[in-house]
C-alpha positions as CSV (number, residue, x, y, z in Angstrom):
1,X,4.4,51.4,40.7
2,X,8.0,50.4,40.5
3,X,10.7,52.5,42.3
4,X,11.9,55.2,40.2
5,X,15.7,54.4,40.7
6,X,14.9,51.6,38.9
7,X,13.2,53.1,36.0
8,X,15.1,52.9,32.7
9,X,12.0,53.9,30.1
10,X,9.2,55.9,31.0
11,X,6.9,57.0,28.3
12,X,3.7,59.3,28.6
13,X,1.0,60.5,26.6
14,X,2.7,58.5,23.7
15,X,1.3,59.8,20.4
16,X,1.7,58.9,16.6
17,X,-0.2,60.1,13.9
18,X,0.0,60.3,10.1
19,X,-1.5,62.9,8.3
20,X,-4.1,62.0,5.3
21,X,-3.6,63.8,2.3
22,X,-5.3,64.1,-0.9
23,X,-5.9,66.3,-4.0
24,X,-3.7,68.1,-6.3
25,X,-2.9,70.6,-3.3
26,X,-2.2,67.6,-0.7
27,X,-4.5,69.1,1.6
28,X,-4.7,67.2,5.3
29,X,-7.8,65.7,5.4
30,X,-7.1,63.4,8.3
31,X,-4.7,61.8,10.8
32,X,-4.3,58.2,10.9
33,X,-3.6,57.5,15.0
34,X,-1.4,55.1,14.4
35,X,-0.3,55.7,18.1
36,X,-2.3,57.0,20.7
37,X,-1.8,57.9,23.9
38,X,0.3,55.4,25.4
39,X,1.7,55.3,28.6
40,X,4.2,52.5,30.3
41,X,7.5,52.0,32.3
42,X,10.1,49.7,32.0
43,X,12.5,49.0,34.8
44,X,16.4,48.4,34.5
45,X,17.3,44.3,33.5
46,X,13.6,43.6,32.7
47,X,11.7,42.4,29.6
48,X,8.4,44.1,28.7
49,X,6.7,42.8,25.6
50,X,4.0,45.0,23.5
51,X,1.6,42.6,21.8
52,X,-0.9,43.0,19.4
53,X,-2.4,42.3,16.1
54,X,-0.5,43.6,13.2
55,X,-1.2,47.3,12.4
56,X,-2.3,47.9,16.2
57,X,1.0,50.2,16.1
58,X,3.8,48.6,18.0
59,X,6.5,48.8,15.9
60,X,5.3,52.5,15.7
61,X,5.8,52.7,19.3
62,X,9.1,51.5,19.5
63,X,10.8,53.7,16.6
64,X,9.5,56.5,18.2
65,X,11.3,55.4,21.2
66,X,14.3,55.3,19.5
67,X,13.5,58.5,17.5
68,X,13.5,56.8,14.2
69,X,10.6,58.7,14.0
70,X,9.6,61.7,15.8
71,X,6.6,61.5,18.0
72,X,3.3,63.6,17.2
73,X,3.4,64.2,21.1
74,X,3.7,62.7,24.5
75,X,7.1,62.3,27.0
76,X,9.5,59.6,26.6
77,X,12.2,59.6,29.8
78,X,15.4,58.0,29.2
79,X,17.8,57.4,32.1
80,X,21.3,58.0,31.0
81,X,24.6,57.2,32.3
82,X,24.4,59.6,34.6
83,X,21.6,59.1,36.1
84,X,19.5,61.4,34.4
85,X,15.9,61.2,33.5
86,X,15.9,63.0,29.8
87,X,13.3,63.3,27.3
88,X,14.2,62.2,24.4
89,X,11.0,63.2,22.5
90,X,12.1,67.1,23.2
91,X,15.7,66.6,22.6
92,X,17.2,68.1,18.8
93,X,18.8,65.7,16.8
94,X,22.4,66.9,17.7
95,X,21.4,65.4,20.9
96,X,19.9,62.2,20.2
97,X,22.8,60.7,18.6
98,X,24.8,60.5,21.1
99,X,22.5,58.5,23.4
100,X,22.1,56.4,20.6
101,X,24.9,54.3,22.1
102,X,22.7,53.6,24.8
103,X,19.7,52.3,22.8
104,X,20.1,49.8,19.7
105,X,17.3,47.9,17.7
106,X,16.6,44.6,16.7
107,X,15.3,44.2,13.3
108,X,12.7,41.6,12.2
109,X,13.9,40.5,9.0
110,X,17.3,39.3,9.2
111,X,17.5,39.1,5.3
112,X,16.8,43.0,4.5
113,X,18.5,44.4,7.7
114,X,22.0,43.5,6.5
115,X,23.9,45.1,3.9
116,X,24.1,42.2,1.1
117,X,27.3,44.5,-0.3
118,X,29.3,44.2,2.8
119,X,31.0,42.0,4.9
120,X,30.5,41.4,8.4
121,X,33.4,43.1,9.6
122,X,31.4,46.1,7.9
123,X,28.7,45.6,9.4
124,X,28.9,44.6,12.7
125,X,31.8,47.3,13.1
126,X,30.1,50.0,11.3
127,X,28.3,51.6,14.3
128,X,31.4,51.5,16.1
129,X,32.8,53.7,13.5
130,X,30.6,56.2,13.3
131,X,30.6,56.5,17.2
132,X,34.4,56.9,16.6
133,X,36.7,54.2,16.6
134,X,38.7,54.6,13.9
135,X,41.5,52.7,14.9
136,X,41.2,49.3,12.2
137,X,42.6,47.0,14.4
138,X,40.8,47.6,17.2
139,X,37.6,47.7,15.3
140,X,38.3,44.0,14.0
141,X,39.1,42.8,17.5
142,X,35.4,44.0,18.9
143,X,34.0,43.0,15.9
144,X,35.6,39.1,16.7
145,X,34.6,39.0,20.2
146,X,31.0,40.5,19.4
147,X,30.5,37.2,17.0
148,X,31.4,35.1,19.3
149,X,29.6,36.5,22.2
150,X,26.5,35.3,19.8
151,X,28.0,32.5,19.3
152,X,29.4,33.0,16.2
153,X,33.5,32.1,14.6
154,X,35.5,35.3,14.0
155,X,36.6,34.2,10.8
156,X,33.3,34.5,9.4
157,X,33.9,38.4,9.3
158,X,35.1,38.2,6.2
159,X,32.0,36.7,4.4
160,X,28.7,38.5,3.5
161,X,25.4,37.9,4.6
162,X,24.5,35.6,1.8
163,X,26.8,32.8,3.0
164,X,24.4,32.3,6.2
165,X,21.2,30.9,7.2
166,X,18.3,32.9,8.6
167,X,19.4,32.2,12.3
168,X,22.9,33.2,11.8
169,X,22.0,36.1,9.9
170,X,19.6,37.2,13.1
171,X,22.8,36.5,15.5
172,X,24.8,39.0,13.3
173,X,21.9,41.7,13.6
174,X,22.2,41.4,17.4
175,X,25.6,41.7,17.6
176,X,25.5,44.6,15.4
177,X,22.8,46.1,18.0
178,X,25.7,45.1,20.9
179,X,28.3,46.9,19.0
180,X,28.5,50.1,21.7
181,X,27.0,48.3,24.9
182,X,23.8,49.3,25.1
183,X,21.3,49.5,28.2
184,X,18.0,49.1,26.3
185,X,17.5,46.9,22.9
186,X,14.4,47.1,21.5
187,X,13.6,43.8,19.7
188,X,11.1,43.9,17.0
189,X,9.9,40.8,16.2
190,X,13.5,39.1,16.2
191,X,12.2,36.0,15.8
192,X,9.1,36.0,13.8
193,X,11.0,35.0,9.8
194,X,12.7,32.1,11.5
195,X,11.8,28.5,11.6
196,X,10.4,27.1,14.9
197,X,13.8,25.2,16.2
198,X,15.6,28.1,15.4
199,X,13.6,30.8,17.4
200,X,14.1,29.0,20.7
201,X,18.2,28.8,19.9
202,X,17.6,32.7,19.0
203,X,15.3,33.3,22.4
204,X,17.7,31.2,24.2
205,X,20.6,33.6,23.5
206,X,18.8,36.8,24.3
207,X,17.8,35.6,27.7
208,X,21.8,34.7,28.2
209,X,22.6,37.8,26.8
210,X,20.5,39.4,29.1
211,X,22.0,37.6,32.1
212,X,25.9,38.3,31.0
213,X,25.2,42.0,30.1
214,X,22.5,43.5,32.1
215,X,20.4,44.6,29.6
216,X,16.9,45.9,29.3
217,X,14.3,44.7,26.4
218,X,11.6,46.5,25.1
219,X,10.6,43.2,23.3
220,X,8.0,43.7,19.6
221,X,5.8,40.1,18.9
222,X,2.5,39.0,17.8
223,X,3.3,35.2,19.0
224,X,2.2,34.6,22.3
225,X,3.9,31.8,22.9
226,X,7.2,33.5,22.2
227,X,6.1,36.2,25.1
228,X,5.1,33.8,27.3
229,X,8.9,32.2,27.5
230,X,10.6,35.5,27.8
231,X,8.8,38.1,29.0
232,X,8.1,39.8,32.6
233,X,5.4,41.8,31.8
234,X,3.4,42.5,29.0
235,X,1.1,45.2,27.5
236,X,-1.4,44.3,25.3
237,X,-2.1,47.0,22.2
238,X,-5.6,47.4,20.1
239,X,-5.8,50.3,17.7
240,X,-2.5,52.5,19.1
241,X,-3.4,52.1,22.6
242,X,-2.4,50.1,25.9
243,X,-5.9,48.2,26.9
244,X,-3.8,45.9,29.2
245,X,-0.5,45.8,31.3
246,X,0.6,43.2,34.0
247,X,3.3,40.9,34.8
248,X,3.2,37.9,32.5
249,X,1.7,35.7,34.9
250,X,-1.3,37.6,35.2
251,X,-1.8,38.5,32.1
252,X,-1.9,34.9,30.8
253,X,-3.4,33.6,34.5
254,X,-6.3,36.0,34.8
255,X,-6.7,38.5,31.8
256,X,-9.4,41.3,32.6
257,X,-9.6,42.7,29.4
258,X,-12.3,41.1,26.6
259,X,-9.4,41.8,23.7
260,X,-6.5,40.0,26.0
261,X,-9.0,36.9,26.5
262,X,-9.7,36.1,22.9
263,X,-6.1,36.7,22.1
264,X,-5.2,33.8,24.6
265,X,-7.6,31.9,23.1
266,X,-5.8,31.5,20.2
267,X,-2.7,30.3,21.1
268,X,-2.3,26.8,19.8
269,X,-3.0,23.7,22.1
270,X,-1.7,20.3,22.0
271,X,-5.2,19.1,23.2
272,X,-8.1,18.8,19.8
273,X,-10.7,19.0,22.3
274,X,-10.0,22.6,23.1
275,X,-10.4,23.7,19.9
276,X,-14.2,24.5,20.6
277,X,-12.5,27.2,23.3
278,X,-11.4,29.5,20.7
279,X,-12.9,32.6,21.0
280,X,-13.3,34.1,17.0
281,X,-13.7,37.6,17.0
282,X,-16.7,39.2,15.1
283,X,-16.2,42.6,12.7
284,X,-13.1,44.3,11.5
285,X,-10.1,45.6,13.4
286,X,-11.1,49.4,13.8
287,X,-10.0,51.9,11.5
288,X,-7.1,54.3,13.1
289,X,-8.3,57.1,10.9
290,X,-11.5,56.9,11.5
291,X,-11.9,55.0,15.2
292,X,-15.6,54.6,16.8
293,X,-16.6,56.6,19.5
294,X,-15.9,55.2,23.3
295,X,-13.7,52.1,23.2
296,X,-12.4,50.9,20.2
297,X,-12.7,47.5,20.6
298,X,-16.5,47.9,21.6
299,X,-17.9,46.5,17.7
300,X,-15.9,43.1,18.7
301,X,-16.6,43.0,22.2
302,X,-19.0,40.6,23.3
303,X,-18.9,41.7,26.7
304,X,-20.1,45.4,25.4
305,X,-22.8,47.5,26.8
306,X,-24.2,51.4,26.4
307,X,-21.3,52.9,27.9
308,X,-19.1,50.9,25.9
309,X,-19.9,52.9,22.6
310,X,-20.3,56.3,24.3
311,X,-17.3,57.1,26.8
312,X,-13.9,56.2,26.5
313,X,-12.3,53.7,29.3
314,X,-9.4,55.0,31.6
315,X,-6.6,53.1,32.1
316,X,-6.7,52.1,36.0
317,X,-5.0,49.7,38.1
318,X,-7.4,47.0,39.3
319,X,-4.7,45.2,41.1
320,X,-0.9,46.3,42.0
321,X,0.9,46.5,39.1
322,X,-2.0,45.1,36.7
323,X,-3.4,48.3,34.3
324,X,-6.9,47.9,32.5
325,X,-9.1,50.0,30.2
326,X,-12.0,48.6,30.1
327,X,-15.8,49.8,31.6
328,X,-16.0,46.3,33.4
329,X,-12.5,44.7,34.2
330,X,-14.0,44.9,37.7
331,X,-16.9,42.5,36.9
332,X,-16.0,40.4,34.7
333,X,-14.8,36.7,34.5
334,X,-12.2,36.2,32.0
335,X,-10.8,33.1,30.8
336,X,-6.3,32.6,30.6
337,X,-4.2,29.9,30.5
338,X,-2.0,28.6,32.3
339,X,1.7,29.1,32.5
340,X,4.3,26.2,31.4
């Protein structure tokens, strides 16, 4: 457990749900849990990355975080300027915003996240306004050294965002998200609707970026590779829960989950011959209104037995710092690759 000095994040008991309705009344007829119980730290200056299939309910995570949404229940602890632990999922709105200065997101689509009708000035300067500086001048002059902190020419502040590429765009929704200095960014996906050379110019900012400003990423991606170049530690999601948490070494080294192990296995390789390696899981992705009993990822696991289906695993830590729910992460064999 890291020390708690250095804790920036801490979020417990994590849940999301949805209610179901139907009929003329809209009676609640269910709750879809599209996050459930989720529990993980991240310490000051580091990068932890939620992975998952789509659905599994990371992006859910993260804008509860942020209070885009407001959590069903659970704790989220938010270490402030003044060194106070406060949770944010109990705080009223009035007091959210403020901290808001502190925590800024990172959308995924570069083309819907800006404003085609303004100009960059506009929008990169905008949350500086409503945090209040209304002084014009002053506005343009953070606004010129944000873009070229991205790497990015000043004059362009002028233009809108239809006069840039996808990459570009993406630089202007980061600077936008550095507007008020924050301490923690929360990335989702930044880099999945952008061509292959450009995500690595894109990841290859974000690390500098993290280096020059000292921040903290909560980082949202489904591409392995991607987490593999920037990450420190990773948790894996199935279904709205945490089955796996470790340092990114470990994690792609010597998985001991089942679900972690055949999402390894499908990260690309340059070699044909390890094609036959890929580990194709059977079934559907369980339903999040209607989950089976025990683990969820029991109907796909090929590793499953009794207990499997009938009680629920327990996140434990099998090694320091590496966090498993699963019956048999003590027994089992799994098969990573290696880090390049």
């Amino acid at each position: 457990m890291a020390n708690m000095e250095q804790i920036l994040l801490e979020v417990k008991g994590l849940q999301k749900f949805f209610p179901i309705r139907r009929g003329i009344l809209q009676r609640v007829v269910g709750q879809v849990r599209a996050v459930d119980d989720v529990t993980f730290h991240i310490n000051q200056g580091e990068t932890l990355s939620l992975v998952g299939e789509s659905g599994c309910g990371k992006t859910t995570t993260s804008r509860c975080i942020l209070r885009a949404i407001d959590p069903t229940a659970g704790e989220i602890y938010f270490r402030t300027d003044a060194c106070e632990m406060l949770n944010i999922a109990a705080l009223p709105e009035s007091r959210v915003q403020p901290l808001r200065r502190c925590m800024q997101m990172i959308f995924q689509d570069p083309f819907s996240s800006l404003n085609p009708r303004m100009t960059l000035l506009d929008i990169v300067g905008e949350p500086l306004l409503v945090h209040g500086m209304t002084d014009h001048q002053e506005r343009q002059d953070r606004v010129a050294e944000l873009l070229q902190l991205v790497g990015m020419r000043p004059e362009y502040m002028q233009r809108f965002p239809h006069a840039f590429s996808g990459g570009q765009r993406q630089r202007i929704g980061i600077a936008r998200a550095l507007a008020l200095n924050p301490r923690l960014v929360v990335a989702d996906e930044p880099v999945s609707a952008l061509d292959v050379s450009v995500q690595a110019q894109i990841l290859n900012l974000l690390l500098k970026l993290q280096d020059q400003l000292g921040l903290t990423y909560l980082f949202v991606a489904h591409d392995l590779s991607v987490v593999k170049h920037i990450s420190e530690r990773v948790a894996v999601m199935y279904v709205g829960r945490i089955v796996e948490m470790a340092t990114t070494e470990e994690i792609f080294g010597a998985p001991r989950h089942p679900y972690t192990e055949a999402l390894l296995s499908s990260v690309p390789k340059p070699d044909p011959r390890l094609r036959s390696q890929r580990i194709v899981l059977e079934g559907e992705v369980a339903d999040p209104a209607n989950p089976p009993s025990g683990c969820y990822f029991h109907p796909r696991c090929r590793y499953a037995t009794d207990i499997c289906s009938e009680e629920t695993p327990v996140q434990e830590e099998v090694e320091t710092g590496h966090y498993v729910a699963c019956h048999r992460a003590h027994e089992l064999s799994l098969r990573g690759i290696a880090r390049q």
